[in-house]
N, C-alpha and C positions, 0 to 999 in steps of 0.2 A: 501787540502782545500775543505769543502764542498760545490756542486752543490748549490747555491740559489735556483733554478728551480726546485728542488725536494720538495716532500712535507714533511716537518717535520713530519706531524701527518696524517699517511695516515688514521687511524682508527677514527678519527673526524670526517675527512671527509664524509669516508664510513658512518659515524652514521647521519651526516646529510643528507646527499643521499639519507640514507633507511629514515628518516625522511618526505623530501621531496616529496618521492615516496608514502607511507603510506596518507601525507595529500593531494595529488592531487586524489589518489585511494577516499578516503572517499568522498572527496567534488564532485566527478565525481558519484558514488551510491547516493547522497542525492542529488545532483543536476537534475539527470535522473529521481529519483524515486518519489522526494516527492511534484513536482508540479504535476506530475499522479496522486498521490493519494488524496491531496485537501482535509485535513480534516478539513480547515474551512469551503469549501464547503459541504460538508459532516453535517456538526454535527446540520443544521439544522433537515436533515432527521435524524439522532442519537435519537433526539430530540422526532422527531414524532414517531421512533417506538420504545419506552418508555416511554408509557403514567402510571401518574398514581406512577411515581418512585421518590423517597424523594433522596435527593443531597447523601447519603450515598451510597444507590443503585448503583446511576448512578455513582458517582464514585471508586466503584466496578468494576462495569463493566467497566467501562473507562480501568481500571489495568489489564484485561483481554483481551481486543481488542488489548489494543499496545503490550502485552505478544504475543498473535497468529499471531499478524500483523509483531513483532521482528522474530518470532522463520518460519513464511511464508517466510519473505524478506531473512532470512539466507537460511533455507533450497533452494530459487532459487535461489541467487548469487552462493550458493558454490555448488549444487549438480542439479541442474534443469537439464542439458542439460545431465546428465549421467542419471538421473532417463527418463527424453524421449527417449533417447535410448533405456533404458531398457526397456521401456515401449511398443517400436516401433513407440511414438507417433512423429509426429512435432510440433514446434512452432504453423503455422497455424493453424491449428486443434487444440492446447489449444486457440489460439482467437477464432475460429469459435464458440467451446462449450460454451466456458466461454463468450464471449462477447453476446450470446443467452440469459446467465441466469442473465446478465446486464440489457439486454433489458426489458426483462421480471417484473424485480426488479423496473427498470425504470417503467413502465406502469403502474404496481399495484401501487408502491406512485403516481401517477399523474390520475390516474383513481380514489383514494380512496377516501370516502367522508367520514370525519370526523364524527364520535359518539358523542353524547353529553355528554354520561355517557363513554369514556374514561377517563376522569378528575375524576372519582368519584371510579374509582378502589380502592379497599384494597390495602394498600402498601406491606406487606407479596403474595398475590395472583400478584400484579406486581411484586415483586421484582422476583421471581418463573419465571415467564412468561419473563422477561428481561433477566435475569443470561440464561434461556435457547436457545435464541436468540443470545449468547454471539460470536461463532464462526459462524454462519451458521443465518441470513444474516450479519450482524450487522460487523463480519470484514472480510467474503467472500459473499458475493463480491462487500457490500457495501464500508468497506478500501480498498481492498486488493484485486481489480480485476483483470479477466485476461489480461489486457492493462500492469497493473504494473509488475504481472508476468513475462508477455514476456517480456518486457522491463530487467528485473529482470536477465532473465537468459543470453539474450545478451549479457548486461553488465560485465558479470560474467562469460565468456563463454571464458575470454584470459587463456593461457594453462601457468603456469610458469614452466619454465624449471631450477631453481634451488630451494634449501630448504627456500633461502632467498627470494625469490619470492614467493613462496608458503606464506611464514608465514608473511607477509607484507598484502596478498591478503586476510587473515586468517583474520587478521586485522582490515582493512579496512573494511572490509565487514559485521564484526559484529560491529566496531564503525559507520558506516553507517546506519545500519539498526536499531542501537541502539539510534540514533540521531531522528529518523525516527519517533521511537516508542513513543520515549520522545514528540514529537511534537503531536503526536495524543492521548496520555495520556492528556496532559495539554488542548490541543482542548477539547476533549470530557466532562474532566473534569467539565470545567467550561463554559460549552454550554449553557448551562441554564440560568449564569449572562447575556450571550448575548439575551437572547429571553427576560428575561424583558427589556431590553432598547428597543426592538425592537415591544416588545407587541403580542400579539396573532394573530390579523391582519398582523402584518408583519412579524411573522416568519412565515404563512400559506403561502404568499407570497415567502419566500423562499423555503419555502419547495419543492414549484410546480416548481420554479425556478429550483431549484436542481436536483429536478424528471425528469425534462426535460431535464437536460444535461444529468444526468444520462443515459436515453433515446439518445440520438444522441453519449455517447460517445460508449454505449453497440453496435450502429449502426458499428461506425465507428472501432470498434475494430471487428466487426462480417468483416466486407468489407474487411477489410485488409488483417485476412485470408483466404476469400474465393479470392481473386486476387491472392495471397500466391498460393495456389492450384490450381487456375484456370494457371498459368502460368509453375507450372509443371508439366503439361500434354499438353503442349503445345495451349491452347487458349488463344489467344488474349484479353485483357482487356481495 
């Protein structure tokens, strides 16, 4: 007579297990990463440095940002902490650098004073001048700072010790960063609906708004890794 207590369908199981495990993995990468990255906060500045770009443009470039912003968040989920390695680098040290060229980023939108004749650009000489901005500030490290980074590689730093593991982690990590990418496609995309309800007046208002976090988070990602450092070499912080 058969055991009740055994499981008729052990490979059910097993498929909902790896299941299980798969959607905890992704909702754990989108949950870490994409309140970091804020691309609604974001896409007022998107906004300001793309003057001058007609809705085809900008979402061009929208399909580009979450392209480098997808192919960033994978490359540090599944290879970051081997590529620092190799590098010699740490974590801190990618904050201290990167969280610099945040600040930086930060200051220049919150220092800038608006042109009058940005509005009045050729859309071919904008769209040129936008498309070339596409990776370099526009999704480093205005998306895709080094906060999200590190955050990125931690996340992504558990070692799996079987094939099944591996390819779950495979997974997760491109459906995560693929979810990620979707959300700031759709943000950037339709930035622009948002700024007429908002008006000129008040997306400037955000903009400075933004500029300024930008500014304190570029701060606080610079602090963290020099604490980071300052504590392995033994000073007090």
């Amino acid at each position: 007579m058969p055991n009740p207590k055994l499981n008729p369908f052990p490979q059910t199981s097993a498929f909902w297990s790896d299941i299980i495990q798969l959607t905890g993995s992704t909702l754990l990468i989108v949950g870490a990463l994409l309140p970091l990255i804020n691309p609604l906060g974001d896409a007022p500045i998107f906004l300001r440095m793309t003057p001058g770009c007609d809705e085809a443009t900008r979402s061009m470039l929208a399909k580009r940002i979450a392209i480098y912003s997808f192919v960033m968040l994978l490359v540090s989920l599944l290879l970051g902490s081997f590529i620092l390695v190799l590098c010699g680098l740490s974590v801190p040290v990618v904050q201290v650098a990167g969280g610099s060229v945040v600040c930086a980023l930060g200051w220049k939108l919150l220092a800038d004073i608006p042109k009058p004749m940005d509005g009045k650009l050729d859309p071919i000489h904008a769209k040129v001048l936008a498309l070339g901005k596409a990776f370099s500030p526009l999704t480093l490290p205005l998306t895709v700072d080094a906060g999200v980074i590190s955050v990125a590689i931690a996340v992504g730093a558990t070692h799996a010790h079987t094939l099944q593991q591996a390819l779950i982690q495979l997974f997760a990590a491109i459906l995560g960063a693929g979810i990620i990418a979707v959300a700031i496609l759709l943000t950037y995309r339709y930035a622009s609906r948002v700024s007429i309800i908002f008006g000129h007046t008040g997306m400037m208002v955000l903009v400075r708004l933004s500029a300024f976090m930008m500014l304190c988070i570029g701060v606080g990602i610079t602090w963290n890794g020099v604490k980071s450092l300052l504590a392995e070499i033994g000073i007090p912080h």
